[in-house]
Structures are given as C-alpha cells and as structure tokens.
Biopython code that builds the backbone (N, CA, C, O; Angstrom):
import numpy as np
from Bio.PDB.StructureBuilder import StructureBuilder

atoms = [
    (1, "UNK", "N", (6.868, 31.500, -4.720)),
    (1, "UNK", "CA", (7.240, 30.311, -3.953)),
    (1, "UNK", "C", (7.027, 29.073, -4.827)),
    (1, "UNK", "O", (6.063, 28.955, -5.584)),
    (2, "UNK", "N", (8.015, 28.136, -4.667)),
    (2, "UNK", "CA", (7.622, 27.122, -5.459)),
    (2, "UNK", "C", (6.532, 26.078, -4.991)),
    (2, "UNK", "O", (6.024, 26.049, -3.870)),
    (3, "UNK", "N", (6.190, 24.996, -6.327)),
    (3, "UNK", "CA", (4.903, 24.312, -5.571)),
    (3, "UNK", "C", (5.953, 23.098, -5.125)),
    (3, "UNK", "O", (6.716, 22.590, -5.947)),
    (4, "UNK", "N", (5.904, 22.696, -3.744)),
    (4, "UNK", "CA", (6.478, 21.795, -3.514)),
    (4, "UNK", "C", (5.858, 20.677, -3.339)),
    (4, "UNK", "O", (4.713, 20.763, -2.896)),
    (5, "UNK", "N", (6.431, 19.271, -3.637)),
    (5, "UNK", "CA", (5.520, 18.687, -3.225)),
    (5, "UNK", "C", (4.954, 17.906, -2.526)),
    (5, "UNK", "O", (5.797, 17.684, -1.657)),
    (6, "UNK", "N", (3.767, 17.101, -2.205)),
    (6, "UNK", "CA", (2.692, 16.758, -0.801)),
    (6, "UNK", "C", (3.965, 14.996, -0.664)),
    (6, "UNK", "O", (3.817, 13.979, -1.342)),
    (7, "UNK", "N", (4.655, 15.147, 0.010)),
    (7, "UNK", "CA", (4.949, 14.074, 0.351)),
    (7, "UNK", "C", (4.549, 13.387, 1.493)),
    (7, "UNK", "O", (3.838, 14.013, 2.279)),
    (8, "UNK", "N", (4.917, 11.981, 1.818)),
    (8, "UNK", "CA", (3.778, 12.031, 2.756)),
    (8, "UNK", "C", (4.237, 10.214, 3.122)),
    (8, "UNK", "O", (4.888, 9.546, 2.318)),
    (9, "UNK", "N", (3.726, 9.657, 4.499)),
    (9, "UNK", "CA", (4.386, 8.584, 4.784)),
    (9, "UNK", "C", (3.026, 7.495, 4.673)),
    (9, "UNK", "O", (1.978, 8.081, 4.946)),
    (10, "UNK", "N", (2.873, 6.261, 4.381)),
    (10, "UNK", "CA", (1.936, 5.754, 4.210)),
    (10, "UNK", "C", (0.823, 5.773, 4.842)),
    (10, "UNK", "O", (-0.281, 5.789, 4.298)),
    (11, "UNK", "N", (1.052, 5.770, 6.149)),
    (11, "UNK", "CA", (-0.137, 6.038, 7.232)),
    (11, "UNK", "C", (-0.761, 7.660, 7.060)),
    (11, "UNK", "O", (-1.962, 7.852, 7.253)),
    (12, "UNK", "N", (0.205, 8.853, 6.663)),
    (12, "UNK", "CA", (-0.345, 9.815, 6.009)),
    (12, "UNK", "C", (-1.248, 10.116, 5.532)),
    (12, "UNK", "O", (-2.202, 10.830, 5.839)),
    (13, "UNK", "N", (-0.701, 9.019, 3.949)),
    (13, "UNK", "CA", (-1.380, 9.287, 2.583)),
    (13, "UNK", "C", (-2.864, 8.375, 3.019)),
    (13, "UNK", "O", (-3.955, 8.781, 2.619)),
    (14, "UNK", "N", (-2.767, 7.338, 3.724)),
    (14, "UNK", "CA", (-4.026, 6.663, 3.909)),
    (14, "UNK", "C", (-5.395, 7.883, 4.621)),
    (14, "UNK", "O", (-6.536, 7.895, 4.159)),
    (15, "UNK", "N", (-5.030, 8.616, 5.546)),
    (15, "UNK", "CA", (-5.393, 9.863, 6.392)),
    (15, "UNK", "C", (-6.116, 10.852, 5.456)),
    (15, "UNK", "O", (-7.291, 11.203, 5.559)),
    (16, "UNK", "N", (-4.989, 11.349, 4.278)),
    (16, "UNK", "CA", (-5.215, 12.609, 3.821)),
    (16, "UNK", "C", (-5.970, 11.863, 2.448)),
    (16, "UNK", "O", (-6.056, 12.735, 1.583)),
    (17, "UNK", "N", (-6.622, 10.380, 1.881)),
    (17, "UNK", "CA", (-7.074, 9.865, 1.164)),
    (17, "UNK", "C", (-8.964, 9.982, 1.751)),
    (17, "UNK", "O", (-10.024, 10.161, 1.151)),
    (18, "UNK", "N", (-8.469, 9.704, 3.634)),
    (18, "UNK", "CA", (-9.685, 9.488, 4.168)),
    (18, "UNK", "C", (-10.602, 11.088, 4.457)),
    (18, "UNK", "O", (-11.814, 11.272, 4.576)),
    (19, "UNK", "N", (-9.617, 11.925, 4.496)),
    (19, "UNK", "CA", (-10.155, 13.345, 4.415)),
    (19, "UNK", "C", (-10.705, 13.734, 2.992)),
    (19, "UNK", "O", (-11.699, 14.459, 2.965)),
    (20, "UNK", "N", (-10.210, 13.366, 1.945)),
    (20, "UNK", "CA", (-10.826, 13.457, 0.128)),
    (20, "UNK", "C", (-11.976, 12.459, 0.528)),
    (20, "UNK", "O", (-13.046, 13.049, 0.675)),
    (21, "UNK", "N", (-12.013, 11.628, 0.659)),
    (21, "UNK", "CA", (-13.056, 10.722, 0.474)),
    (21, "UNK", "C", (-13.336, 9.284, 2.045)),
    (21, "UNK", "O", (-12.857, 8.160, 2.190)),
    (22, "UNK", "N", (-14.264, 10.069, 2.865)),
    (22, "UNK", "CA", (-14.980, 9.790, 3.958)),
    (22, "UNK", "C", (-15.092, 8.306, 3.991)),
    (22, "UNK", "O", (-14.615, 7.697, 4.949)),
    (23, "UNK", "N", (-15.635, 7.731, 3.101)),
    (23, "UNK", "CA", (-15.891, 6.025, 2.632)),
    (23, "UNK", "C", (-14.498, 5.312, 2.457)),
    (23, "UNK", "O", (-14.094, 4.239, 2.908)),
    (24, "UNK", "N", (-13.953, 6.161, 1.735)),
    (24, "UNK", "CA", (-12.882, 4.951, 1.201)),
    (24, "UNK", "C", (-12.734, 3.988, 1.827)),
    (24, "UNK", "O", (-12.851, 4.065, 3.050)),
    (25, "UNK", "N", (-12.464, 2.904, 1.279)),
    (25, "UNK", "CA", (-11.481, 1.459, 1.531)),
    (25, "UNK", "C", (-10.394, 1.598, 1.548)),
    (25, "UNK", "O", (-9.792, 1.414, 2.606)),
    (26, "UNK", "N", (-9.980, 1.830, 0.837)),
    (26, "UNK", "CA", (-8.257, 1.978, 0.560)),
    (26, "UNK", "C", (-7.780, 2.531, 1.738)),
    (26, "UNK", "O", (-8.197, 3.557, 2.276)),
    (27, "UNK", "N", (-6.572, 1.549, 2.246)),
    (27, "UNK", "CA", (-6.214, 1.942, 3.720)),
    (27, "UNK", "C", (-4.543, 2.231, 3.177)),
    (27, "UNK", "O", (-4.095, 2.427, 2.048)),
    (28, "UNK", "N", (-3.969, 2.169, 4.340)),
    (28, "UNK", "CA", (-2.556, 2.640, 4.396)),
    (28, "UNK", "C", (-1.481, 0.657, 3.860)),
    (28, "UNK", "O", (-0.479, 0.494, 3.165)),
    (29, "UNK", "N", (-2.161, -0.146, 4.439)),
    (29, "UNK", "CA", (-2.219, -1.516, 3.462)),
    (29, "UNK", "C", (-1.468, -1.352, 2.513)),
    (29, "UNK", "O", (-0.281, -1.107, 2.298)),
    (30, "UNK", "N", (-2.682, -1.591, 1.809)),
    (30, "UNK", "CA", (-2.556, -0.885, 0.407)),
    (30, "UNK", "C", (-1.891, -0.056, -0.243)),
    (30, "UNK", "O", (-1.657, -0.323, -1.421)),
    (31, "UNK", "N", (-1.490, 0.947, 0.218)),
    (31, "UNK", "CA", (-0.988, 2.301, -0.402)),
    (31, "UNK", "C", (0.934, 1.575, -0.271)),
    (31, "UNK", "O", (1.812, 1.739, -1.119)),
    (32, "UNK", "N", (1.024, 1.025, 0.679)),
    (32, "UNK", "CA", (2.820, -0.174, 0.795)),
    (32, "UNK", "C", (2.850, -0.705, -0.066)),
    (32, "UNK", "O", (3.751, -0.684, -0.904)),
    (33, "UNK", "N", (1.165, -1.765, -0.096)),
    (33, "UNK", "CA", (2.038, -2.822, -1.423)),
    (33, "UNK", "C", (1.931, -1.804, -2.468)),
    (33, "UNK", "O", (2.988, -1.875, -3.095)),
    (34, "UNK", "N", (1.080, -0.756, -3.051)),
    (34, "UNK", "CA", (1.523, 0.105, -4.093)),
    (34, "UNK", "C", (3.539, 0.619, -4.184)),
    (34, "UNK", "O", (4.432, 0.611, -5.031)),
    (35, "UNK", "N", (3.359, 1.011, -2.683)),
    (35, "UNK", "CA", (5.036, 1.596, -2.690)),
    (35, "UNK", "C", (6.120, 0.042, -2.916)),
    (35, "UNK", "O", (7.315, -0.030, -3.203)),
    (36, "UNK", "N", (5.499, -0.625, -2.751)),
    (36, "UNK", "CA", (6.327, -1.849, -2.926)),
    (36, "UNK", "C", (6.553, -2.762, -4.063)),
    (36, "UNK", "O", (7.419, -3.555, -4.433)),
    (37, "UNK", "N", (5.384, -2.308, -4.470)),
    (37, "UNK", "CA", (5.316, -3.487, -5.935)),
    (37, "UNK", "C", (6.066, -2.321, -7.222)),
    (37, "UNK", "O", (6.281, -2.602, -8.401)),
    (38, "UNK", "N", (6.269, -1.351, -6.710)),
    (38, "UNK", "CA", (6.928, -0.452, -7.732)),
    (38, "UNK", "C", (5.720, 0.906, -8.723)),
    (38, "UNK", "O", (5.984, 2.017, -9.182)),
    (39, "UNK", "N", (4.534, 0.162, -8.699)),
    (39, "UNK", "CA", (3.282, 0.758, -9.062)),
    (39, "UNK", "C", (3.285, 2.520, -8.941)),
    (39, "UNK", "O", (3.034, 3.225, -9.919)),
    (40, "UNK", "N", (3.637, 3.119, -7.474)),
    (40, "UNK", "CA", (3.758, 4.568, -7.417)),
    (40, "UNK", "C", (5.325, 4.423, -6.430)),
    (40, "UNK", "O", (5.829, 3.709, -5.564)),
    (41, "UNK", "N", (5.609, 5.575, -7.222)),
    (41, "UNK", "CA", (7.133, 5.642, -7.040)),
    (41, "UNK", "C", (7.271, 5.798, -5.364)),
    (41, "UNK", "O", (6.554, 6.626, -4.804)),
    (42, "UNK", "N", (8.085, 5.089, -4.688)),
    (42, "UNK", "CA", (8.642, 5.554, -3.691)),
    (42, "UNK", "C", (9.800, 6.707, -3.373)),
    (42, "UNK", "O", (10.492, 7.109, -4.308)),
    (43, "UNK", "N", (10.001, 7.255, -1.955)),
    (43, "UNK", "CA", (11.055, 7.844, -1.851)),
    (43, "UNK", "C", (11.528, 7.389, -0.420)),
    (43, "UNK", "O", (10.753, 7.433, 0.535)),
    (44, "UNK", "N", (13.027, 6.881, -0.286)),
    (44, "UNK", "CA", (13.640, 6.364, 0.481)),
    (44, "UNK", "C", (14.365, 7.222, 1.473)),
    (44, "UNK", "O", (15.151, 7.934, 0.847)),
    (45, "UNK", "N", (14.431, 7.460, 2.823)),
    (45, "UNK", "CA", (15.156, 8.746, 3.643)),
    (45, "UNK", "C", (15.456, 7.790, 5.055)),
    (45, "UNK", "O", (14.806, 7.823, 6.100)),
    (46, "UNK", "N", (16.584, 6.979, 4.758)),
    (46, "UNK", "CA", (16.810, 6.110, 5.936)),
    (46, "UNK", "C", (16.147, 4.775, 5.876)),
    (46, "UNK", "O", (16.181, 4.021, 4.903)),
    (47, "UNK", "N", (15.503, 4.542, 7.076)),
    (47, "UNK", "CA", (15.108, 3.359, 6.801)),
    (47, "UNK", "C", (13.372, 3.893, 6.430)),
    (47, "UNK", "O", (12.705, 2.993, 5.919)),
    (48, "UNK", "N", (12.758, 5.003, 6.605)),
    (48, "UNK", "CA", (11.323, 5.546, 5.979)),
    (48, "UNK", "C", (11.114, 5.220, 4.656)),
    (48, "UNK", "O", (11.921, 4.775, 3.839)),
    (49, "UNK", "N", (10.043, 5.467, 4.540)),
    (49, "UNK", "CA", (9.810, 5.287, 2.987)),
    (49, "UNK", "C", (8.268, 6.211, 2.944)),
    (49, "UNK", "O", (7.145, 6.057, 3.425)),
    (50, "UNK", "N", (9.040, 7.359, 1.967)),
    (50, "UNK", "CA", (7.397, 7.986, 2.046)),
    (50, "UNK", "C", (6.987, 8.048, 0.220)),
    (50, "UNK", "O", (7.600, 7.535, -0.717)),
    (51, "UNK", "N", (5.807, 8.830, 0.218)),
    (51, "UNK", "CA", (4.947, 8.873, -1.122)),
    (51, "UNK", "C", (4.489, 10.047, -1.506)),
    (51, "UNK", "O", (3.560, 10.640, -0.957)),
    (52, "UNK", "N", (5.196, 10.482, -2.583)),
    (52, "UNK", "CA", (4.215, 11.786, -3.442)),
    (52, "UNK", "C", (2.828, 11.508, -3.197)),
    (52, "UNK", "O", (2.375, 10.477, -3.693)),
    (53, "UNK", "N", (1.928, 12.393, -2.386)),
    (53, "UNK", "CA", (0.208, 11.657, -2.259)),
    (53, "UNK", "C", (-0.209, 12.601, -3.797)),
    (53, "UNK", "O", (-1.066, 11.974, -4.420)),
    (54, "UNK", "N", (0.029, 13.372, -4.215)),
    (54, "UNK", "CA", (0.138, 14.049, -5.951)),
    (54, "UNK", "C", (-0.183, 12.938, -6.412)),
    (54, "UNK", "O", (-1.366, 12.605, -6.350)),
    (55, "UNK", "N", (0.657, 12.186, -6.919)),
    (55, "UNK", "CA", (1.206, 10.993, -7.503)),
    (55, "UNK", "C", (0.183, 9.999, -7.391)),
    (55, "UNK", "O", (-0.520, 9.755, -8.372)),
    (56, "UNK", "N", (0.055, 9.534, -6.553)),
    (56, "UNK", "CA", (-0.461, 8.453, -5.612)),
    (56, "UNK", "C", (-2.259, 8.736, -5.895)),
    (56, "UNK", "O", (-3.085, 7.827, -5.964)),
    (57, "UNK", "N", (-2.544, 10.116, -6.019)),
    (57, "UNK", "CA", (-4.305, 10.256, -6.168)),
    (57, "UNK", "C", (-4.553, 9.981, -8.052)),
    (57, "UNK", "O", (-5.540, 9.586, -8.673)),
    (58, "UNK", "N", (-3.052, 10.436, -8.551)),
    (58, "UNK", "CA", (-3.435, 10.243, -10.141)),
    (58, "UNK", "C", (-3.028, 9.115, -10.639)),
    (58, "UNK", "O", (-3.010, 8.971, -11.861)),
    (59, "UNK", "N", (-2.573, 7.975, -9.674)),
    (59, "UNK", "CA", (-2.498, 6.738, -9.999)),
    (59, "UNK", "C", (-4.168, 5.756, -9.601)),
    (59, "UNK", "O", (-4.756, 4.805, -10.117)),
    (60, "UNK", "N", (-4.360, 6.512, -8.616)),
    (60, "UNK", "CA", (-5.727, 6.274, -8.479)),
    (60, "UNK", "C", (-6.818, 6.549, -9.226)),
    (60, "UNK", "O", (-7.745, 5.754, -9.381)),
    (61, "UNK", "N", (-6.754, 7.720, -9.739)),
    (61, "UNK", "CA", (-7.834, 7.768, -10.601)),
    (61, "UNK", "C", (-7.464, 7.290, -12.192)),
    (61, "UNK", "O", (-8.206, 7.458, -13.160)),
    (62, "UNK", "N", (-6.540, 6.850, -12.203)),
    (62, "UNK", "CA", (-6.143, 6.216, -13.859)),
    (62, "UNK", "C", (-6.437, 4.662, -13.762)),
    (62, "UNK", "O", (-6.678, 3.996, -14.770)),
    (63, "UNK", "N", (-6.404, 4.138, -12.511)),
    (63, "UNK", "CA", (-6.645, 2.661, -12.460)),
    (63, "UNK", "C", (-7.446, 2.200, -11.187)),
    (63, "UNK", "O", (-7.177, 1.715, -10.088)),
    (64, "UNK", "N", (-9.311, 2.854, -12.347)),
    (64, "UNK", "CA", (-10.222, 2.101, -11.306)),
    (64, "UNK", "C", (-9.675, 0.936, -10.344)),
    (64, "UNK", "O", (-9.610, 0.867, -9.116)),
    (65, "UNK", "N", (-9.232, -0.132, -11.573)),
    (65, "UNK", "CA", (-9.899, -1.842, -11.015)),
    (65, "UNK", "C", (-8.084, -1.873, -10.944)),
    (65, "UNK", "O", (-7.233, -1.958, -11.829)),
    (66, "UNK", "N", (-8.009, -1.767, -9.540)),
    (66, "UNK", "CA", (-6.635, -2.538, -8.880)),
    (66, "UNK", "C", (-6.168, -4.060, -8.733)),
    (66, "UNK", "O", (-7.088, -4.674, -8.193)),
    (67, "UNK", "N", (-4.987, -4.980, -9.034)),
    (67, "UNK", "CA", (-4.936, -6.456, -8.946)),
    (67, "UNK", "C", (-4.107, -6.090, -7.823)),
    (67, "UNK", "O", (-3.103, -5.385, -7.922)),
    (68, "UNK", "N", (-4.626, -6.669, -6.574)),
    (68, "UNK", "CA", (-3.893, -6.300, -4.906)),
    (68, "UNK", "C", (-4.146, -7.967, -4.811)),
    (68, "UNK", "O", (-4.628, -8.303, -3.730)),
    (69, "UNK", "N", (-3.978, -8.718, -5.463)),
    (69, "UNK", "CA", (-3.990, -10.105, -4.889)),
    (69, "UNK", "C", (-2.416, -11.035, -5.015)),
    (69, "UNK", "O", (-2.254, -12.254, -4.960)),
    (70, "UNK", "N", (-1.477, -10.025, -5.187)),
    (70, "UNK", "CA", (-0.143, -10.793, -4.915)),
    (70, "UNK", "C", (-0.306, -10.580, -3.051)),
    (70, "UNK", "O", (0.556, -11.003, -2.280)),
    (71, "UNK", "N", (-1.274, -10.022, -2.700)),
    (71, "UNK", "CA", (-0.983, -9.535, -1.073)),
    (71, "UNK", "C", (-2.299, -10.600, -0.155)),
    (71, "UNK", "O", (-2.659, -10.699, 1.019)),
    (72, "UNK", "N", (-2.582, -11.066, -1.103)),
    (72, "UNK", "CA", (-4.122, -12.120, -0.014)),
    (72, "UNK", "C", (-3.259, -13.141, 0.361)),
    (72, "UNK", "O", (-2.162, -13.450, -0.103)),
    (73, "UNK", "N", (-4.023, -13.705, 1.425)),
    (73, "UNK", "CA", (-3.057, -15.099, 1.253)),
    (73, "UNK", "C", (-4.524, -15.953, 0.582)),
    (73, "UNK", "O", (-5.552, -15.522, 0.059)),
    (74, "UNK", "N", (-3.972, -17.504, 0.931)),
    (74, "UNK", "CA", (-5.060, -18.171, 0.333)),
    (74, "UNK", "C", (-6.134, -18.458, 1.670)),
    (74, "UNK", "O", (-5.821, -18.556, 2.857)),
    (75, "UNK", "N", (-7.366, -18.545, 1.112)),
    (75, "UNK", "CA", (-8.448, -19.119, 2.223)),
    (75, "UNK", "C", (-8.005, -20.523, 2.755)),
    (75, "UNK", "O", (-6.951, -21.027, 2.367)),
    (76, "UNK", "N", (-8.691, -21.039, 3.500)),
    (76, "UNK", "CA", (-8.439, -21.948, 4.126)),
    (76, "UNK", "C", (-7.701, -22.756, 4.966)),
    (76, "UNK", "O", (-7.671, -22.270, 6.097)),
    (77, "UNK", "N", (-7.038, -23.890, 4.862)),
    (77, "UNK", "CA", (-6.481, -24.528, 5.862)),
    (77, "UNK", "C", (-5.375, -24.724, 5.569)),
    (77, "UNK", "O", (-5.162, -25.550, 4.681)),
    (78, "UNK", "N", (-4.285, -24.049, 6.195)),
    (78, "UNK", "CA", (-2.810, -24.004, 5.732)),
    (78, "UNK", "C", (-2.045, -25.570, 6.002)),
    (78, "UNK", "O", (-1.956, -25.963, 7.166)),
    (79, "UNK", "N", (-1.667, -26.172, 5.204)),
    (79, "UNK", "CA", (-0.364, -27.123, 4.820)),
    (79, "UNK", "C", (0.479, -26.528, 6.020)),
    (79, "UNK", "O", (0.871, -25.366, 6.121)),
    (80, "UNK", "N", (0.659, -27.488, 6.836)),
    (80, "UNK", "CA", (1.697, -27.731, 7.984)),
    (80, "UNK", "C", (3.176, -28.078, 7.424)),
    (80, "UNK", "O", (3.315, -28.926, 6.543)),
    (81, "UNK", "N", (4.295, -27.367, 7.993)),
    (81, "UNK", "CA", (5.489, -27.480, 7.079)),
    (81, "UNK", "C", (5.680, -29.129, 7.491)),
    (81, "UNK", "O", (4.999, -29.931, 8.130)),
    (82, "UNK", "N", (7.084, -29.194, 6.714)),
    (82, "UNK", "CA", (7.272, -30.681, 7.426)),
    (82, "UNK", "C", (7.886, -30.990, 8.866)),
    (82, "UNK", "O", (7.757, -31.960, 9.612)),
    (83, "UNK", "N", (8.850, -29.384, 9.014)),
    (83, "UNK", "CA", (9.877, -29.659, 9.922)),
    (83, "UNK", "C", (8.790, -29.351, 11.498)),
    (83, "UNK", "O", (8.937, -29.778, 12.643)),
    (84, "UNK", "N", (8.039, -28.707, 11.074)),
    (84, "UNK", "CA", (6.643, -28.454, 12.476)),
    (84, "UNK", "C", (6.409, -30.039, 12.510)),
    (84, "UNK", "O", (6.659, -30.526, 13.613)),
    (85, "UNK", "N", (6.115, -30.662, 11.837)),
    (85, "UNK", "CA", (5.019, -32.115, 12.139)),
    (85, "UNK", "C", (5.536, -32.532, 13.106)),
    (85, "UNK", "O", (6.764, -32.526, 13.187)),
    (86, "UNK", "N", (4.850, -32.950, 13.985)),
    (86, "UNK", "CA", (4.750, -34.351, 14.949)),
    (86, "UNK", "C", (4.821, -35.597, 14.292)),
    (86, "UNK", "O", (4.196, -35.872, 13.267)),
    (87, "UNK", "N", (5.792, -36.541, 15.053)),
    (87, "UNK", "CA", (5.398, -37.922, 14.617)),
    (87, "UNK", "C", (4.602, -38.395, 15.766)),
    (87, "UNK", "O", (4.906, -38.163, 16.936)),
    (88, "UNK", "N", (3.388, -39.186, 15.317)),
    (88, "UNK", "CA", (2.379, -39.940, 16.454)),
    (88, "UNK", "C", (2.585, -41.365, 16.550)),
    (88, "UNK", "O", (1.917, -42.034, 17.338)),
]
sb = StructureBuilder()
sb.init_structure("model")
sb.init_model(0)
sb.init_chain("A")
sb.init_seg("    ")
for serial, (resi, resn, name, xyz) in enumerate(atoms, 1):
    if name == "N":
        sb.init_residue(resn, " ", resi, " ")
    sb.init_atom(name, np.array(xyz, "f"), 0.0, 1.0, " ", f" {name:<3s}", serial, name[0])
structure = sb.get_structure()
C-alpha cells in the first residue's frame, strides 16, 4: 500500500499538533498565516485549503524562532480614519 499522505485542514493540523505535544502554543492561527504567507505549501480543493501536517511538523522543527509579526496588529490606540470623524 502506498504511504499516503497526512493531509489535513488547519483546525486539524492545530488538533493533531496538540495530540504530539500537550503544551503547545501554536494554534490553528498560526498554522493559516503559515498556509498563507507561502512558508508551508498549501493545497487548494474549492474554496478549502488544507496542509500536508508531514510537511508542516518538518517545517517546524527546522525553524525554532518563527517571525509571525506580519499578523500582530499594533498595541495601542488606533488612528480614527478620516471619513469616521465627527465634526464638533
């Protein structure tokens, strides 16, 4: 039989990450902007989008220290657009 392989939909791979490892952080979040920023390959089936979790654990263990900060926003007190303002 062939080895086929663990594909898997983000909320999945977040699941079968939390069954390997009880603690983790790494949520299902995370594992999008990975499928999104191009980082671990996606696979497209309609409007789904799932993830080799294969893939996805040996991208993990090749890159301890992750940069996930195109996804924070900024702290503090957000700049009101202009077209929201009130005139007083």
């Amino acid at each position: 039989m062939a080895n086929l392989p663990r594909i898997r939909s983000a909320k999945e791979a977040a699941s079968e990450l939390r069954k390997l490892d009880p603690g983790t952080k790494f949520c299902e979040h995370h594992i999008r902007y990975l499928m999104r920023s191009g980082a671990v390959p996606m696979i497209t089936a309609g409007c789904r989008q799932f993830v080799n979790l294969d893939t996805l654990i040996e991208y993990l263990a090749e890159h301890p220290t992750l940069d996930l900060q195109g996804q924070q926003q900024e702290t503090g007190i957000r700049k009101v657009p202009e077209h929201i303002r009130w005139s007083v």
